[in-house]
C-alpha positions as CSV (number, residue, x, y, z in Angstrom):
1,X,139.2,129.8,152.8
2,X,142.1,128.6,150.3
3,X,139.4,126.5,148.5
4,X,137.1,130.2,148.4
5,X,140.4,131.9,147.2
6,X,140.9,129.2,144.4
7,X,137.7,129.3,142.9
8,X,137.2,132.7,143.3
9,X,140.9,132.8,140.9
10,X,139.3,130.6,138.4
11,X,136.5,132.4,137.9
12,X,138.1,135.5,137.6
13,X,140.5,133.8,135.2
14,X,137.2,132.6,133.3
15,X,135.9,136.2,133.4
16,X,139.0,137.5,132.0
17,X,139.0,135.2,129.3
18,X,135.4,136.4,128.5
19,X,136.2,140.4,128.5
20,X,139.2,139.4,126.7
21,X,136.6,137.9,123.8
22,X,134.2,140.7,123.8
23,X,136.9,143.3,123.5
24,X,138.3,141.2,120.4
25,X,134.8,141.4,119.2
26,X,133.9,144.7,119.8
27,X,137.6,146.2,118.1
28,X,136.7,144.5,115.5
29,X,133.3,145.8,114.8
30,X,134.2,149.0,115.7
31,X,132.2,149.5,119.3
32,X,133.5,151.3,122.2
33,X,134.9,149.2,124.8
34,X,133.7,150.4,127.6
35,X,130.2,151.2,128.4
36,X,129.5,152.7,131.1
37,X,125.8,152.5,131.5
38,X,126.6,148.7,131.2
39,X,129.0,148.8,134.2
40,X,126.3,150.7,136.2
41,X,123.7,147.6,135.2
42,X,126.0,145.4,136.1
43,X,126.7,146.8,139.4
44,X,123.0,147.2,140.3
45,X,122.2,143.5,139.1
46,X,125.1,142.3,141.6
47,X,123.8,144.3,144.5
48,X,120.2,143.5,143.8
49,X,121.4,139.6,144.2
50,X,123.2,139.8,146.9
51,X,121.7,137.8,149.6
52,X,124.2,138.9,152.6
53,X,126.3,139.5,154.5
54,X,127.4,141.9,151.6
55,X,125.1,144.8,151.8
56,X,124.3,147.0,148.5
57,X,127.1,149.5,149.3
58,X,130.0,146.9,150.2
59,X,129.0,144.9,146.6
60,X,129.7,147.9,145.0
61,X,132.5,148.6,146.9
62,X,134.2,144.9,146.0
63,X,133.0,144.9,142.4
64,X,133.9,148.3,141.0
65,X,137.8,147.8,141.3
66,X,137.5,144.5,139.8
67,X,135.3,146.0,136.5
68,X,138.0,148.5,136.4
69,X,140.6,146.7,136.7
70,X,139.3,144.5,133.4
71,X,138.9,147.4,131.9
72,X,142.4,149.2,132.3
73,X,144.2,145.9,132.0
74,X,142.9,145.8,128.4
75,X,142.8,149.1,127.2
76,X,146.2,148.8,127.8
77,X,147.4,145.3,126.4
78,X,145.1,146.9,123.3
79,X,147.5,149.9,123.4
80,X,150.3,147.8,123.2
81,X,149.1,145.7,120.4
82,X,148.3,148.3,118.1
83,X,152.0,149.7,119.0
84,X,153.7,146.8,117.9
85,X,152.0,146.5,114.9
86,X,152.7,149.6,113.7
87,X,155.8,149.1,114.4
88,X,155.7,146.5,111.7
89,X,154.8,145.6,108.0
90,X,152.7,149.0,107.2
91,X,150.7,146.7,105.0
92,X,149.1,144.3,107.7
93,X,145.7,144.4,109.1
94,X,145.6,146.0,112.6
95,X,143.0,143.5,113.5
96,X,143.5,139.8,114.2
């Protein structure tokens, strides 16, 4: 079980790394971050795969809290970002 719980740390570590690089992206370009249609087809594509003992209802149980959490964890560090920089030089880009 520890080696389960370790890898299942790195990947989440990996997929935060990820979200974190799509929200840079999509700040930048000017895209919502969230989608929600895209969280729905992610959800179904995860519960479609799941070969068991997980049944459809209990992926989407698991899953949702971790999409949210991504979500909420960044909308909130990009809160604080924005913030700070206005809390600086008035003449600097808000973008990174």
């Amino acid at each position: 079980m520890d080696a389960i719980d370790t890898q299942l740390l790195a990947l989440l570590n990996a997929r935060a790394a990820v979200v974190r690089d799509i929200y840079t992206l999509k700040e930048r370009q000017g895209v919502p971050r969230f989608n929600q249609a895209r969280t729905d087809a992610i959800l179904q594509r995860l519960a479609a795969e799941s070969r068991g003992p997980l049944t459809a209802p209990e992926v989407h149980a698991l899953f949702r809290p971790i999409l949210e959490f991504f979500v909420n964890v960044y909308q909130s560090a990009a809160r604080s970002d924005r913030a700070a920089e206005g809390a600086g030089d008035a003449g600097t880009s808000p973008l990174r």
